[in-house]
VOGU-3710 file (C-alpha; in Angstrom, 3 decimals, decimal comma):
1> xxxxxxxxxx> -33,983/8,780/0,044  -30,414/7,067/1,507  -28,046/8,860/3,688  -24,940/8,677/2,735  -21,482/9,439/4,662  -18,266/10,440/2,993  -15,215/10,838/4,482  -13,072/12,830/2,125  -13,758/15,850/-0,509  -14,262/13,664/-3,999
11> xxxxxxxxxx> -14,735/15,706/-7,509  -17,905/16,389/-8,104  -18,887/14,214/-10,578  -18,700/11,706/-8,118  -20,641/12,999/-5,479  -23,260/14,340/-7,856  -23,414/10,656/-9,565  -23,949/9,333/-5,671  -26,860/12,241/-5,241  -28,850/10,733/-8,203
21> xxxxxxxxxx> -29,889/8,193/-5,549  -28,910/9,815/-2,029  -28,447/12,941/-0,060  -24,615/12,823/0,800  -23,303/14,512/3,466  -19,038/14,918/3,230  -16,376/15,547/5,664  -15,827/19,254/5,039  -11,574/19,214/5,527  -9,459/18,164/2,475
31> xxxxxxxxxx> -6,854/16,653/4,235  -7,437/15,775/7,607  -8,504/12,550/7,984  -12,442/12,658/9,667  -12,245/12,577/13,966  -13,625/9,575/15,223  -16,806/10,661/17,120  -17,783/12,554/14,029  -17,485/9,349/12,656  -19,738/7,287/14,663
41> xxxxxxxxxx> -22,269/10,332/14,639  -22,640/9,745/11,055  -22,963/6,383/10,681  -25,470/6,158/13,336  -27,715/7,968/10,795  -26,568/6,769/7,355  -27,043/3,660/5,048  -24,092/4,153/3,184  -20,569/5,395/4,082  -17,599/5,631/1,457
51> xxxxxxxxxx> -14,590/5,608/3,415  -10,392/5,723/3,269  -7,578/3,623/5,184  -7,551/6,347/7,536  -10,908/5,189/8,929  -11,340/2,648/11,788  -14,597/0,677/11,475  -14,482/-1,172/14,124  -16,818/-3,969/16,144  -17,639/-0,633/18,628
61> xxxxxxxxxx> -19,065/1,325/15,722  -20,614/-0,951/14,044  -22,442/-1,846/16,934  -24,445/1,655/17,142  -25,517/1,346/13,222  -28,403/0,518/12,821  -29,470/1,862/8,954  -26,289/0,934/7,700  -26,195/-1,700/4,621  -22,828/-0,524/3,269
71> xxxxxxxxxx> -19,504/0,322/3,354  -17,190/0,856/0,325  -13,475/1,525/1,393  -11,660/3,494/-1,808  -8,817/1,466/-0,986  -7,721/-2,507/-1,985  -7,030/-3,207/1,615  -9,921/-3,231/4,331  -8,221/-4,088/7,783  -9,153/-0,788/8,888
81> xxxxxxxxxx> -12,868/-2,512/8,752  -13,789/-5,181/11,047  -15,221/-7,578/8,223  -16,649/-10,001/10,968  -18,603/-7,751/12,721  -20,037/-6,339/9,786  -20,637/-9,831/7,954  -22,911/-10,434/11,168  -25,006/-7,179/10,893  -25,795/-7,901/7,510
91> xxxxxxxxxx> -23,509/-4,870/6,223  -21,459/-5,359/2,820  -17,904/-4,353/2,690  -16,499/-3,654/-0,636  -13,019/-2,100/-2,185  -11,424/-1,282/-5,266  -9,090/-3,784/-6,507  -7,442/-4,497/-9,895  -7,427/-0,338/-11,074  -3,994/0,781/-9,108
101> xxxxxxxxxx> -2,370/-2,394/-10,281  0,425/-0,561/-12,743  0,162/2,940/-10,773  1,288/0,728/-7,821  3,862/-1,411/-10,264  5,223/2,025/-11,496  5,710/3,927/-8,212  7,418/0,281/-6,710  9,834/0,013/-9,642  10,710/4,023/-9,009
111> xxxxxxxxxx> 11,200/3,931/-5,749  13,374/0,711/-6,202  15,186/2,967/-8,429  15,716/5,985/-6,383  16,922/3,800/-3,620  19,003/2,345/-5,460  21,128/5,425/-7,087  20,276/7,509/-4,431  18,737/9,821/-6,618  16,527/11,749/-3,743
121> xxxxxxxxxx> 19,951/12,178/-1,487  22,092/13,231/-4,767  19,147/15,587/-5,011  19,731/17,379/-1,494  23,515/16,954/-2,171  23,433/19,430/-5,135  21,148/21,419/-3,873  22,439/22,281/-0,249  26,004/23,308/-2,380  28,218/20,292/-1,183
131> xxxxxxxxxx> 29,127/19,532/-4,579  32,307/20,800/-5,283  33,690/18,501/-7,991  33,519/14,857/-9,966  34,964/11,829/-7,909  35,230/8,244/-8,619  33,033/6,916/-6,059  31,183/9,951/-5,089  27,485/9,131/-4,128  28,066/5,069/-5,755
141> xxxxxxxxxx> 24,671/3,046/-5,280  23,386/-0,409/-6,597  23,806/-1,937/-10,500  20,009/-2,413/-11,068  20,226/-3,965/-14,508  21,102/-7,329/-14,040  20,850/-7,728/-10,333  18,478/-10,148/-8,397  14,969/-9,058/-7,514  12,743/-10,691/-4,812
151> xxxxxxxxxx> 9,359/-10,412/-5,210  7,252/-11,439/-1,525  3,311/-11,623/-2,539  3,491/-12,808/-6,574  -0,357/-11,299/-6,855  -1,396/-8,491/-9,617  1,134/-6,310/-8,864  3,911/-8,416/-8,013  2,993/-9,864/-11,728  3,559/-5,926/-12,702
161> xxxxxxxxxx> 6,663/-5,102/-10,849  8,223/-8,547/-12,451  7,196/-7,301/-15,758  8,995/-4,343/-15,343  12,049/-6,229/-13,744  12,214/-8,169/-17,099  13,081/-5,043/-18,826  16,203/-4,427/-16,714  17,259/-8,007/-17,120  16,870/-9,150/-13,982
171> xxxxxxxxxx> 16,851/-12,502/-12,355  13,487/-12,176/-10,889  13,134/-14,920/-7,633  9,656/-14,967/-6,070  8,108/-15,896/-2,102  4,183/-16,464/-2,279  1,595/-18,158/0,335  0,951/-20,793/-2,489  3,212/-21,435/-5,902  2,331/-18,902/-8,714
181> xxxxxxxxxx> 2,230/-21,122/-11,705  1,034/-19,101/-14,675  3,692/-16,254/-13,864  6,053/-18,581/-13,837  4,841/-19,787/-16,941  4,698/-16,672/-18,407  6,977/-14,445/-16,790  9,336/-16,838/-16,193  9,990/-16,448/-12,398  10,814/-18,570/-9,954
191> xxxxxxxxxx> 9,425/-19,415/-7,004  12,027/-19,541/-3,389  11,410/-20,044/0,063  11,349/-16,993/2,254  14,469/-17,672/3,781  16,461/-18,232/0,250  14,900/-15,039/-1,741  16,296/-13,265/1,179  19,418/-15,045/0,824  19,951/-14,289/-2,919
201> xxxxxxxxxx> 18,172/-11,344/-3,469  19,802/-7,973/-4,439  16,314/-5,937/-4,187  13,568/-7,331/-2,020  9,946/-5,956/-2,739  7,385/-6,422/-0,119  4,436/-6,671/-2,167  2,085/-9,015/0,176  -1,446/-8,186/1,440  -1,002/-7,416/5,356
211> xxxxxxxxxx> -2,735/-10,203/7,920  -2,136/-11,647/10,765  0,383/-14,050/8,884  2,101/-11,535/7,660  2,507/-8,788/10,146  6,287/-8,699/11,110  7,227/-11,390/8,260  10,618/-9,197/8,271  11,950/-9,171/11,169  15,314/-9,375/13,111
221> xxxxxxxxxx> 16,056/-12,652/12,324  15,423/-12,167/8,087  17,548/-9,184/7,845  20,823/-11,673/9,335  19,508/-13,451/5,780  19,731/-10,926/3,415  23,265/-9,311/1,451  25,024/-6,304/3,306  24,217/-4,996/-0,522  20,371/-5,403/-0,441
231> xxxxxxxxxx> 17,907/-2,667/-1,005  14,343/-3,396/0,773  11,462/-1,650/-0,864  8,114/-1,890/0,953  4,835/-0,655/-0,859  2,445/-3,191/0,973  1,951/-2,396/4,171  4,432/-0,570/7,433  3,139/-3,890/9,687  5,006/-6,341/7,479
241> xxxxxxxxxx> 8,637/-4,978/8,380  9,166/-4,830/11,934  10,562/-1,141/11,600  12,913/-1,188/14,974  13,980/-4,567/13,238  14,835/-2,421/9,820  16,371/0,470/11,631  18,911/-1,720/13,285  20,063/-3,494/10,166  20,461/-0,275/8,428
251> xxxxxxxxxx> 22,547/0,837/11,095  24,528/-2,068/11,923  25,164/-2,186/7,938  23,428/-5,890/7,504  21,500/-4,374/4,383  22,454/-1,378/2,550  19,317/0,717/2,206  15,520/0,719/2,301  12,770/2,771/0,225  9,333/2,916/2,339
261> xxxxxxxxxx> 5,903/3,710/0,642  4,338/2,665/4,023  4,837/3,154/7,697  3,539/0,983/10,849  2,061/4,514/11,820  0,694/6,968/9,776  1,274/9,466/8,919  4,751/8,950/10,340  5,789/10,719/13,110  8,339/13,178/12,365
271> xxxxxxxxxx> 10,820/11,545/14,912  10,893/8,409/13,375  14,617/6,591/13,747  14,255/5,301/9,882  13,859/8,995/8,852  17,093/10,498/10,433  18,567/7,758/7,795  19,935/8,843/4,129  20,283/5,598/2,751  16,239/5,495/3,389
281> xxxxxxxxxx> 14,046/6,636/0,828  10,698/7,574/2,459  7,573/8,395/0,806  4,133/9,154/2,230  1,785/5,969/0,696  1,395/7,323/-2,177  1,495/4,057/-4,417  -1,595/4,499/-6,187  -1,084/8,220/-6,247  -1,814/9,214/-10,073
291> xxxxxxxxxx> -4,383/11,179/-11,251  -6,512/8,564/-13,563  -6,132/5,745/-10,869  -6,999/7,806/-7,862  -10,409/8,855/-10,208  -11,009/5,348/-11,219  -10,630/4,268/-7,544  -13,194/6,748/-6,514  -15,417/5,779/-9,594  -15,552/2,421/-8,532
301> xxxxxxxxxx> -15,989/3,115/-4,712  -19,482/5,036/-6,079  -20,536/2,330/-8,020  -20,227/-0,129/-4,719  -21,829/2,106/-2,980  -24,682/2,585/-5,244  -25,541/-0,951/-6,013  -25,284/-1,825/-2,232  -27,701/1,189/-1,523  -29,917/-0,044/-3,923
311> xxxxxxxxxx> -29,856/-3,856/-3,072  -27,891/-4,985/-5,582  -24,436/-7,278/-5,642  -21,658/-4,694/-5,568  -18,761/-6,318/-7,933  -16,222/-6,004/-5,357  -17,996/-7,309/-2,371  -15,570/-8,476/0,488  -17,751/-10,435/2,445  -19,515/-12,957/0,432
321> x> -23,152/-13,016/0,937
//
């Protein structure tokens, strides 16, 4: 029978739906991401691992595997696999795209929200007893309805957030790698250079995959672009927005707030600069946080694992064999 490594408590539907064709052996804490050496202990042993973001895969490991024909990453992204080193062992790397398309959409359009009215500060406000009484421009944010949103990475869920935008009326302005022509088509977007969506924009959502192209794609120089009224929302990744870069402009009032999803470093330390900031809205990645996604994601993570166990073409393979 396979071995198979998890690294995180799943329901048990899906581990018993992985045991129909391997024994499975699971990280025993719920919350605490799996140490490294336990890691590599593991996968020396195993033909299968289903693993999170918070697991480095790297050339090192990889090297002292030598059952292992899979790994399926419940997650869209994969950098924290090195896809080279595993294309050359033979290993398949897989992930779950396409299911936490509207969670993702829904949570980016919220926290665009919150930022915007400062609904999580006007929370504490009440609740620590400063209000006293109404005033005219007591806790004031952003018009949303409207405005100007930037969208940077027009993929599935930049095609979701704009949907959404539509409903407010926005102007919705778009940056891509290449020219989205069927949601501008349909959606009726339209497409800017980087420097000009910056320039225009009221809202800017970071919505790009993160590479090496894009790592630090908002840095010091873009935020001398952007309106002393823009809101930045990031749900991609922390590595896009140079975050010493962010901190500065929020300081130095060159943009007027940011809502984060993601961090450079996580979990983020509790000493962060941006997090001593109340016009920063700071969440802990929890984009495709709902119940039915996070099960679908985990669904699908089985099923790659399965068929690669079994020799099969997992649907979401990364690296093309």
């Amino acid at each position: 029978m396979y071995k198979v490594f998890v690294t995180r408590q799943l329901p048990n539907p899906i581990i018993e739906r992985i045991q129909q064709v391997a024994d499975v052996t699971m990280w025993e804490e719920e919350e605490l991401p799996v140490p490294q050496d336990r890691l590599e202990k593991e996968l020396e042993q195993a033909d299968g691992v289903l693993c999170l973001l918070t697991e480095t895969i790297d050339e090192k490991l990889l090297q002292r595997t030598e059952r292992l024909k899979i790994i399926s990453n419940m997650a869209v992204g994969y950098n924290n696999i090195d896809v080279t080193a595993a294309s050359k062992k033979g290993i398949m790397v897989t992930n779950t795209p396409g299911v936490l398309t509207e969670t993702t959409a829904d949570l980016t359009f919220a926290l665009l929200m919150a930022t915007a009215r400062r609904i999580v500060e006007s929370s504490s406000y009440l609740k620590s007893g400063k209000w006293q009484t109404w005033s005219p421009f007591q806790l004031t944010g952003q018009d949303v309805f409207g405005s100007t949103l930037g969208i940077i990475g027009m993929g599935r869920i930049g095609e979701a957030v704009a949907r959404r935008a539509a409903g407010f009326g926005m102007n919705i302005i778009y940056y891509n790698r290449n020219r989205n022509l069927e949601a501008e088509n349909q959606l009726g977007v339209i497409y800017r250079d980087l420097e000009t969506l910056l320039r225009q924009s009221d809202f800017v959502c970071i919505l790009t995959p993160y590479s090496p192209e894009t790592k630090n794609l908002i840095d010091r120089e873009q935020f001398t672009w952007m309106k002393k009224t823009a809101v930045l929302i990031n749900t991609s990744r922390g590595g896009v927005v140079n975050e010493d870069a962010l901190y500065d402009a929020l300081v130095r009032q060159q943009i007027w707030a940011a809502g984060l999803d993601v961090f450079e470093q996580e979990p983020v330390p509790l000493e962060h600069p941006l997090l001593s900031l109340s016009q920063v809205v700071a969440l802990p990645h929890i984009g495709s946080a709902s119940i039915q996604t996070r099960m679908r994601m985990a669904e699908l993570a089985a099923e790659n694992l399965i068929d690669g166990l079994q020799g099969k073409r997992p649907k979401y393979l990364v690296n093309g064999f």
